[in-house]
DOLO-396598 format. One line per 10 residues: number of its first residue (from 1); their letters; for each residue x, y, z of C-alpha. Coordinates in nm, 2 decimals, padded with zeros to 4 digits, m for minus. Each point is the difference from the previous one (the first is absolute). Last residue first. Example, Ala and Ser with C-alpha at 12.3 -4.5 7.8 and 13.67 -1.06 7.14 Angstrom:
<atoms>
2) SA) 01.37:m00.11:00.71 | m00.14:m00.34:00.07
</atoms>
This chain:
<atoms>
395) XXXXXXXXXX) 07.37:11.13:09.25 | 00.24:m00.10:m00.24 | 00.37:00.09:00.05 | 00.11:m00.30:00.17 | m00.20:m00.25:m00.26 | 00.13:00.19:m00.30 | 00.39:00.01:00.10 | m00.03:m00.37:00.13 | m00.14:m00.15:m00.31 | 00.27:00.19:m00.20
385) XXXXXXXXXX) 00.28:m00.13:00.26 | m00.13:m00.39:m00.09 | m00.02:00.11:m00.37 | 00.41:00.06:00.03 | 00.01:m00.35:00.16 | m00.21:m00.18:m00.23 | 00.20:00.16:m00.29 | 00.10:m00.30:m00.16 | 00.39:00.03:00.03 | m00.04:00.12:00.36
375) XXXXXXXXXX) m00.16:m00.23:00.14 | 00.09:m00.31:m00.21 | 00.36:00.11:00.15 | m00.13:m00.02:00.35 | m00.13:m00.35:m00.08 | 00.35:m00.12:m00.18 | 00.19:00.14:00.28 | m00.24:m00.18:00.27 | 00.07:m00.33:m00.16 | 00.37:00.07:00.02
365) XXXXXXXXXX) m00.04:00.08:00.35 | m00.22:m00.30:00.12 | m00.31:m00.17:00.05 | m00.17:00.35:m00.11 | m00.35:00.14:00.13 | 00.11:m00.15:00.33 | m00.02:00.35:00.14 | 00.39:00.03:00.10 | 00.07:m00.11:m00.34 | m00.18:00.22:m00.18
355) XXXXXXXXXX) 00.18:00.23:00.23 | 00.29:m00.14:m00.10 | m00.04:00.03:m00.41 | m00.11:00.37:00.06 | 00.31:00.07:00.18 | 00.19:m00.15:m00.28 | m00.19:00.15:m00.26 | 00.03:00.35:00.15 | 00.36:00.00:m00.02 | 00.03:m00.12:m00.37
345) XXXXXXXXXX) m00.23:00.26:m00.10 | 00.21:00.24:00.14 | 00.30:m00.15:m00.13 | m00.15:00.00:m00.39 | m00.25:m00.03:m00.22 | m00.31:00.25:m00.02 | m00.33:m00.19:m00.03 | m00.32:00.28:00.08 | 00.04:m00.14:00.38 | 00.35:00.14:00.04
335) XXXXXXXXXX) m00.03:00.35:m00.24 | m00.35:00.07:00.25 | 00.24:m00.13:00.30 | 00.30:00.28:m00.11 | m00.25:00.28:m00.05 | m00.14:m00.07:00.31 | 00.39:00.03:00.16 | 00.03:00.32:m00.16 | m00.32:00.18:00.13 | 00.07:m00.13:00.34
325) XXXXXXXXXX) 00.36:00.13:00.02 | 00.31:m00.20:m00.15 | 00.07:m00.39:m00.08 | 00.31:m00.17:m00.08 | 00.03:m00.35:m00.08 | 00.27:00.02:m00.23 | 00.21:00.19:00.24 | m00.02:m00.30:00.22 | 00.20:m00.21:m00.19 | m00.10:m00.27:m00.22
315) XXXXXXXXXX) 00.01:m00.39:00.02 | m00.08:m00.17:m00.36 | m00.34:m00.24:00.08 | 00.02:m00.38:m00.06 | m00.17:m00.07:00.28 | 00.27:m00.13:00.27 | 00.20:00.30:m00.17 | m00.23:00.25:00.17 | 00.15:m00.15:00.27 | m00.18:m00.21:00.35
305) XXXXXXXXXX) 00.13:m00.05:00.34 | m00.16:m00.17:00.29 | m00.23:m00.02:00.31 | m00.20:m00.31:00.08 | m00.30:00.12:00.28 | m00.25:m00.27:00.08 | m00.36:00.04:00.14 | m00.13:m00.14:m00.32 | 00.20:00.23:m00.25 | 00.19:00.32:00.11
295) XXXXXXXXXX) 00.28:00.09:m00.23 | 00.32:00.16:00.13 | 00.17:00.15:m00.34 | 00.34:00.19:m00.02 | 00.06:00.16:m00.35 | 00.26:00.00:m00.23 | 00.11:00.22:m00.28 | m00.10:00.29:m00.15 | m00.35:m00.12:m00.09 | m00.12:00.06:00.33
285) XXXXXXXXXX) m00.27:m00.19:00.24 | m00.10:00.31:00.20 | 00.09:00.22:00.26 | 00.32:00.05:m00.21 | 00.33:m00.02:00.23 | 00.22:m00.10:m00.26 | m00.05:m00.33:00.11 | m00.34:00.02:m00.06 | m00.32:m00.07:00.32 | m00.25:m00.23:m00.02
275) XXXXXXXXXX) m00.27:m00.15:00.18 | m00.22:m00.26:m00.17 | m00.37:m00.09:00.15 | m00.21:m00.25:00.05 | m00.34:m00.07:00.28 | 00.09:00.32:00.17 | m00.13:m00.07:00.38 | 00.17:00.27:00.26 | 00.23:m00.26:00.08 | 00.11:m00.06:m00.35
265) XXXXXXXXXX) 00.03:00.31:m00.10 | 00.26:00.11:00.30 | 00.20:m00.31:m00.15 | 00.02:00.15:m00.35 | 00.06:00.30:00.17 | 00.37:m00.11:00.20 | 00.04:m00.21:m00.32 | 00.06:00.29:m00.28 | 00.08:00.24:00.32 | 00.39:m00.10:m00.02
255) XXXXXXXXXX) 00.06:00.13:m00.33 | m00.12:00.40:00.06 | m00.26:00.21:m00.20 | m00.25:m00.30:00.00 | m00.25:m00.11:m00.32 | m00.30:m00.20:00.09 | m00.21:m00.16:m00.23 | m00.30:m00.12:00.18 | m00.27:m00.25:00.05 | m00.31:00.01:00.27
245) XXXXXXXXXX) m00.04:00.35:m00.05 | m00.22:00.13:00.30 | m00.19:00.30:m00.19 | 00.17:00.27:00.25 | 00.38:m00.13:m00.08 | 00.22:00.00:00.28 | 00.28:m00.17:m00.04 | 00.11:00.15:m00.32 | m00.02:00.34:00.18 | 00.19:m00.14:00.32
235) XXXXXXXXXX) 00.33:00.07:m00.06 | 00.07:00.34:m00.04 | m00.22:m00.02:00.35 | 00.30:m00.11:00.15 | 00.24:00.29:m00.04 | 00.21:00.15:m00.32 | 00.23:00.30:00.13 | m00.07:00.36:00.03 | m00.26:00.02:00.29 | m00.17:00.28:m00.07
225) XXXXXXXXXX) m00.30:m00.10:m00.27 | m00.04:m00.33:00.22 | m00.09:00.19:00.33 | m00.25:00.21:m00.21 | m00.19:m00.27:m00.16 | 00.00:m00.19:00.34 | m00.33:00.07:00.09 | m00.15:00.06:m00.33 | 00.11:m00.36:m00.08 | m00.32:m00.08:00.16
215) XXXXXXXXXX) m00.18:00.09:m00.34 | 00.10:m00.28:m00.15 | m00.25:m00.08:m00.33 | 00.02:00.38:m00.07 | 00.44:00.06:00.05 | 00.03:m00.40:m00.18 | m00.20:00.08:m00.33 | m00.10:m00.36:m00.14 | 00.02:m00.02:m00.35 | m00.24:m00.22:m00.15
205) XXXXXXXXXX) 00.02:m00.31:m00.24 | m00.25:m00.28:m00.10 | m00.24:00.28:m00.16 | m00.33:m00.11:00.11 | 00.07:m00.19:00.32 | 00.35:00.21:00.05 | m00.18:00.28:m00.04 | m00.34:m00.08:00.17 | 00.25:m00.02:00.34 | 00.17:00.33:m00.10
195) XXXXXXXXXX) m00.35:00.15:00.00 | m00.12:m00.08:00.31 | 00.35:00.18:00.19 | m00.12:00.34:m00.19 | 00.23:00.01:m00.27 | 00.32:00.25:m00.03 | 00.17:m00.14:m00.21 | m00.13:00.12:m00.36 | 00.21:m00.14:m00.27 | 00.10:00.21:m00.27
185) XXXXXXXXXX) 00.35:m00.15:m00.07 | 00.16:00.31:00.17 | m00.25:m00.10:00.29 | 00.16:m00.36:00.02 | 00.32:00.14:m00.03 | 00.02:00.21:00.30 | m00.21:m00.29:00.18 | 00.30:m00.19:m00.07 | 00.25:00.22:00.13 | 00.20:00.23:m00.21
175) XXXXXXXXXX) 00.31:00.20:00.08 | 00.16:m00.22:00.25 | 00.01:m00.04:00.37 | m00.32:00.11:00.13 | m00.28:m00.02:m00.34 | m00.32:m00.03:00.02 | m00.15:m00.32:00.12 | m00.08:m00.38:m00.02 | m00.22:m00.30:m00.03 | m00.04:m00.14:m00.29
165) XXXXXXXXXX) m00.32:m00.26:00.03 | 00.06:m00.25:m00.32 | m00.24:m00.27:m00.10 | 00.16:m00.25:m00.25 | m00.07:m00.04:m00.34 | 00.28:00.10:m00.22 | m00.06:00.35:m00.03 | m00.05:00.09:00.35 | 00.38:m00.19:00.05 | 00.11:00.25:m00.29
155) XXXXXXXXXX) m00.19:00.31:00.21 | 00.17:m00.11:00.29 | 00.35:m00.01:m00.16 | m00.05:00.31:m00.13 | m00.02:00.14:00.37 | 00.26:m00.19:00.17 | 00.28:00.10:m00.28 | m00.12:00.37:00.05 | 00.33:00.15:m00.19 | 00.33:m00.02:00.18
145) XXXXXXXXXX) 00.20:00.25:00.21 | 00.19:m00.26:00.15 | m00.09:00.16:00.36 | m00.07:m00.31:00.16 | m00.27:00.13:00.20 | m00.29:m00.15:m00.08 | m00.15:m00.32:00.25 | m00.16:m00.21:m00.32 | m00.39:00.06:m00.11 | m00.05:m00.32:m00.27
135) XXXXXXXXXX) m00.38:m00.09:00.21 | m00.16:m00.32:m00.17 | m00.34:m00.12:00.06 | m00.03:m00.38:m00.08 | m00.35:m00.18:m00.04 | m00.13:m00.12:00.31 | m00.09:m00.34:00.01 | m00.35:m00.11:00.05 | m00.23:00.02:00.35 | m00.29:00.20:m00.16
125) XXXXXXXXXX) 00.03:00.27:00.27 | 00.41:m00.01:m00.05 | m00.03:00.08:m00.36 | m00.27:00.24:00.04 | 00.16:00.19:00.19 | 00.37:00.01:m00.20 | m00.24:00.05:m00.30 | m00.15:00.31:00.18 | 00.33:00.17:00.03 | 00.00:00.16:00.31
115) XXXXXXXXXX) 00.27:00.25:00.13 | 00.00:00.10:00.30 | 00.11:00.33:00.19 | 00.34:m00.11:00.17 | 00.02:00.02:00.37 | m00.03:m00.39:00.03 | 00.28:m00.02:m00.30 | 00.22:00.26:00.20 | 00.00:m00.19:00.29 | 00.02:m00.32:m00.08
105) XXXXXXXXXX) 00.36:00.09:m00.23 | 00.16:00.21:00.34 | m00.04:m00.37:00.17 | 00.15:m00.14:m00.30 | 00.29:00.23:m00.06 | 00.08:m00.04:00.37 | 00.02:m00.34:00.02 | 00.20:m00.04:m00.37 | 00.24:00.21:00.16 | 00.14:00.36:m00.03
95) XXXXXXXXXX) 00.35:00.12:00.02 | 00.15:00.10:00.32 | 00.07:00.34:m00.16 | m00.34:00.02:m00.16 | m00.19:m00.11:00.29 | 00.21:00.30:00.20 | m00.17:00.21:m00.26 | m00.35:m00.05:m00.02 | m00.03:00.00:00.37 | 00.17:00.33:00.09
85) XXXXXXXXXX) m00.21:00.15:m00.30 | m00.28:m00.09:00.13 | 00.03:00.09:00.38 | 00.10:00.29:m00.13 | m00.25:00.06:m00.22 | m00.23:m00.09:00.27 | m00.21:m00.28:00.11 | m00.43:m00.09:00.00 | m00.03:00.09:m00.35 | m00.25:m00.33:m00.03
75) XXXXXXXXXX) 00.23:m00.13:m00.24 | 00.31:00.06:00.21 | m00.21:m00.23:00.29 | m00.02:m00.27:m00.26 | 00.31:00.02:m00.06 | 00.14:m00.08:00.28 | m00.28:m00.27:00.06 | 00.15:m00.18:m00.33 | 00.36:00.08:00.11 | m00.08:m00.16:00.33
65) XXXXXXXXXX) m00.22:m00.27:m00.17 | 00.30:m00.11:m00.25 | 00.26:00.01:00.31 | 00.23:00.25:m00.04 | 00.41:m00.05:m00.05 | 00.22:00.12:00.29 | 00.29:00.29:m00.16 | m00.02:00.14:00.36 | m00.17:00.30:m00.19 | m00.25:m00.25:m00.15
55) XXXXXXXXXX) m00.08:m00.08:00.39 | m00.02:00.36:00.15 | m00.19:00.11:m00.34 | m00.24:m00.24:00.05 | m00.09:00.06:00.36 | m00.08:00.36:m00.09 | m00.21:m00.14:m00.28 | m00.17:m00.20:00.24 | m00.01:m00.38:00.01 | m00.25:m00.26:m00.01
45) XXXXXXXXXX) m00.29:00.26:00.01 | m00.31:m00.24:00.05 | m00.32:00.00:m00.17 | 00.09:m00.25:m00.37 | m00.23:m00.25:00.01 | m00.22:00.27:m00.01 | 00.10:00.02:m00.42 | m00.38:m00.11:m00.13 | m00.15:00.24:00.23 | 00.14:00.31:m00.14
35) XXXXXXXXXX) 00.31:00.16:00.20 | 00.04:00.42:m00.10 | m00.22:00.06:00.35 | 00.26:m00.15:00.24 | 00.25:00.12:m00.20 | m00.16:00.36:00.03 | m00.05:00.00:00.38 | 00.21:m00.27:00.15 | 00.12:m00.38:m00.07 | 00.02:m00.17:00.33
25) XXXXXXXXXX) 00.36:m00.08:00.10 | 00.30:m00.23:00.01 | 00.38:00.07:m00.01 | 00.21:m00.24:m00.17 | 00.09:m00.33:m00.07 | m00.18:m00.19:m00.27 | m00.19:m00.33:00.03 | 00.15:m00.25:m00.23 | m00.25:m00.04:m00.33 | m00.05:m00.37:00.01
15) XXXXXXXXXX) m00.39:00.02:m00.02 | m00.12:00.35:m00.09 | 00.15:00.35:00.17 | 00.07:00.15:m00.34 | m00.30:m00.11:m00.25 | 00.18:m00.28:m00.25 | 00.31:m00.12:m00.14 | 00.23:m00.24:00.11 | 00.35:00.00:m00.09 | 00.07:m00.03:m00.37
5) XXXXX) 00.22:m00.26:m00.12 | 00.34:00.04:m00.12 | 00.19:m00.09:m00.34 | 00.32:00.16:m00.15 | 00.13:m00.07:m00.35
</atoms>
């Protein structure tokens, strides 16, 4: 078992933050304009993208405000394709950093549209605690060919109490993406931005559609559908979640990401959250056999290994888990949440039982399996998706 603490957290550029090196200029023309008041702290170009490549190319690691004003200016579709793609690319051969996956992070959460759940408001108007909201997006791309694990476990964590916001998308790497199956399921996704707050409120779950909540990516949307290898933005959808999760379940495509974005988390302000990634390469916690865990608690990170054993479950192989197109994969939920035994129900309630975790709904796994279970095996979960149908479809 590992421990670390999280460095410091915070706006870029606060107390402590070491000043960057780089080249230094006013914001022009359309960044200039894209900066609301509350982010003028932020005025100066650290480092141009030109700059940036030279550096990255050099296999030099960037500062978190030079890859935050980096990005910034790719945001404001101030650089090329090239320029892009030359970027994007030599950071994927150097191998990214918890700096640079931080400063990207602020970036696309300020350039988000904003979700606003009025019980988070009126929570921190009134001064009392915040109840949990839970996002169970993971990074994709781990190419198991698996049913919407992430997606049923949201609706099993809706069931059980706890406020979910599901961010995600249509499929890139597989044959179903979770807003794929959320529409097969007859949920409406694309909300107007005030609806998806009175969702969760009224609901307690909503799926957020990444392509209208981040309409920036337009810029890079091209760039990304050419460049035939996985990048840094495959990793930033869990980190960037437009209703400001303050707990997540976080399922990584690679083993040594399960602490590198647990501690990304923690700087950008995640209260709890569990990042996990299977040792047969599921972007999930799998029920063929072990699974790599780095749980932030507390400003702490302790990573570890749990088995589907440690819970009396029977490991299976991924062909049990299989899922197919949109229509197929519904069917599968619909079968899950109406009581059907088996390894896909044993998948889902161990994600479920850590992101009951990660919200503090549970003190622990086994407590969290018996919650997600009570989900399932009671209904609340399949009348959690009935309430959602209804409310997303009504004027």
């Amino acid at each position: 078992m590992l421990s670390s603490n999280v460095p410091g957290s915070g706006i870029s550029g606060g107390p402590g933050t070491a000043a960057p090196t780089g080249h230094f200029s006013y914001f022009r023309g359309a960044a200039a304009s894209c900066l609301t008041p509350s982010f003028s702290l932020f005025t100066l170009i650290v480092m141009t993208i030109g700059d940036a490549i030279k550096k990255v190319v050099e296999r030099s690691d960037l500062a978190e405000q030079e890859a935050e004003s980096v990005l910034e200016q790719i945001m404001s579709g101030e650089c090329t394709d090239a320029q892009i793609a030359s970027l994007l690319t030599a950071m994927r051969m150097k191998g990214e950093t918890v700096d640079e996956l931080t400063g990207f992070a602020r970036v696309m959460r300020r350039r988000a549209a904003t979700v606003k759940p009025r019980s988070a408001a009126a929570a921190g108007i009134s001064g009392t605690g915040r109840e949990a909201l839970i996002d169970t997006c993971g990074t994709g791309g781990d190419v198991s060919g698996s049913f919407n694990v992430s997606t049923a476990t949201a609706l099993v964590v809706a069931g059980a109490g706890v406020r979910v916001a599901k961010h995600g998308n249509r499929s890139v790497t597989s044959l179903c993406g979770s807003i794929d199956v959320a529409e097969a399921l007859g949920v409406k996704v694309d909300l107007p931005v005030e609806r998806i707050g009175d969702c969760i409120d009224e609901v307690g779950i909503a799926f957020l559609f990444a392509q209208l909540l981040h309409s920036v990516m337009k810029h890079v949307a091209g760039v990304r559908r050419q460049i035939p290898v996985r990048t840094i933005f495959n990793m930033l959808g869990p980190l960037t979640n437009p209703a400001g999760a303050d707990s997540q379940l976080i399922g990584v495509y690679a083993p040594h990401l399960t602490e590198m974005l647990a501690t990304v988390l923690g700087r950008l302000g995640s209260r709890r959250a569990i990042v996990a990634h299977g040792s047969d390469g599921m972007d999930e916690i799998s029920i063929s056999g072990p699974s790599r865990i780095s749980e932030l608690r507390e400003g702490r990170i302790t990573t570890y290994t749990i088995s589907p054993e440690d819970f009396g479950m029977t490991t299976a192989s991924l062909v049990d888990i299989q899922g197919g197109d949109a229509s197929q994969n519904a069917r599968l939920i619909l079968d899950l949440l109406n009581g059907s035994t088996g390894p896909r129900r044993d998948i889902v309630l161990l994600n479920a039982a850590a992101a009951l975790t990660a919200s503090e709904k549970a003190t622990g796994m086994n407590e969290g399996l018996a919650m997600a279970a009570d989900s399932i095996d009671s209904r609340k979960a399949l009348r959690k998706l009935t309430h959602l149908i209804d409310f997303t479809n009504s004027n």
